[in-house]
C-alpha positions in Angstrom: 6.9 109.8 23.2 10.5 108.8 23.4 11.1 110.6 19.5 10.1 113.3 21.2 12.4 113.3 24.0 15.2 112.3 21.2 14.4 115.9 19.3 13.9 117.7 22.5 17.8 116.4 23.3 19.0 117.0 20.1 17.7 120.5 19.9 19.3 121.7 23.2 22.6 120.3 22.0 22.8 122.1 19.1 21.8 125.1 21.2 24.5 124.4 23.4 27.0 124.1 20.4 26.0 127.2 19.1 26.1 129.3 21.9 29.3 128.0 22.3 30.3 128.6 18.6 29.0 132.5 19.3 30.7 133.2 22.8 33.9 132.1 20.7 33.2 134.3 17.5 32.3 137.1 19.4 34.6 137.2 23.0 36.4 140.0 23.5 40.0 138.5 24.5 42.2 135.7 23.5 41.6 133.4 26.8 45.6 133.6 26.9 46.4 137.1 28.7 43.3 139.0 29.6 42.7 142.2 27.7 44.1 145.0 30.1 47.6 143.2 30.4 47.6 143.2 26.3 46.9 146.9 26.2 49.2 148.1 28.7 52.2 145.4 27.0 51.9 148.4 23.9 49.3 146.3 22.2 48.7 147.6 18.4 45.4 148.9 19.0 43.6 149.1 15.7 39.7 150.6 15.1 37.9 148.7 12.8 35.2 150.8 12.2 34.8 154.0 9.4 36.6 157.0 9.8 33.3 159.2 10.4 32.9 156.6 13.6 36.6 156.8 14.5 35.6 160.7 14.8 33.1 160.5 16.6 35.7 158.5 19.6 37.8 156.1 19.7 39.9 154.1 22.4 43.2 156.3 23.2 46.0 154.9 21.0 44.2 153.6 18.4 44.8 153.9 14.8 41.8 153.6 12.0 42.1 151.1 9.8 38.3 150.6 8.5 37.5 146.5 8.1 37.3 147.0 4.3 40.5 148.7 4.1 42.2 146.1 6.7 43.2 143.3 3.6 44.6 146.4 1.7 47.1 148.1 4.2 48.4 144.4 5.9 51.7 146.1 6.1 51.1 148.0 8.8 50.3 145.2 10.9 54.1 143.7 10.2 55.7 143.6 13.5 53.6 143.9 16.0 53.7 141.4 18.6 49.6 142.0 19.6 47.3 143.1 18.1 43.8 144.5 19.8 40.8 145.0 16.8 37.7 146.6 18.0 34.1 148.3 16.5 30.8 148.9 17.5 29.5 145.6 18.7 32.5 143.2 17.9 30.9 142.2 14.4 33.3 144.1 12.3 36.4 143.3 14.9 35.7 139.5 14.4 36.1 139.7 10.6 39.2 141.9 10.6 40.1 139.2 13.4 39.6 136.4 10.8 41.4 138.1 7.7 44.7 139.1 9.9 44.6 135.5 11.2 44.5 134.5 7.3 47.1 136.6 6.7 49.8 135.2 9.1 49.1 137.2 12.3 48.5 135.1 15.6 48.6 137.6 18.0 44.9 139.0 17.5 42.7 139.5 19.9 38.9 140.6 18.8 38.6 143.9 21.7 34.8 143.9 21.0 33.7 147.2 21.4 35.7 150.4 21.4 34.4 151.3 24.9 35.2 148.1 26.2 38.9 148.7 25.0 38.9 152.0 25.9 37.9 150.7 29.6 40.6 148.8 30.1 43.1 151.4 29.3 45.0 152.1 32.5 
């Protein structure tokens, strides 16, 4: 009876943990500055997903830099002070998160979706 209890335990804790892990992976701001003040600071606003997407509508601002592309055109991230990915769901912003982070950028903030950026446009 008490093994049971033990597993019970141990199974909501790693629940826990990996709810945790996927809020983290998948939030939509950097905790630091929430994402309308970002935006309206000139944040590079950057659409992650593929051009025929990006057609379709986009966040005001944006630029398309498709997530497999994002590794090959780094330069045109140099020098900005923020940087605001976004896609569909917040899959593809997370990775193109992750690979700018890899690449020396600490100002990048996964926007989630483009509607939810575009939403807090002002």
């Amino acid at each position: 009876m008490k093994t049971t209890y033990i597993k019970i335990g141990i199974i909501v804790i790693i629940g826990v943990l990996m709810l945790n892990f996927l809020n983290s992976l998948f939030s939509g701001g950097s905790g630091d500055e929430n994402l309308t003040e970002v935006i309206q600071k000139g944040a590079f606003l950057v659409d992650v997903r593929t051009p025929e997407e990006f057609a379709m509508g986009s966040a005001p601002g944006a630029v398309n830099i498709p997530l497999d592309k994002v590794a090959t055109r780094i330069r045109e991230f140099d020098g900005k002070d923020k940087i605001v990915v976004f896609c569909r769901s917040g899959n593809r912003s997370s990775q193109a998160k992750r690979i700018l982070e890899a690449k020396g950028h600490k100002e990048v903030i996964n926007g989630g979706t483009w509607q939810n950026v575009r939403n807090h446009i002002k």
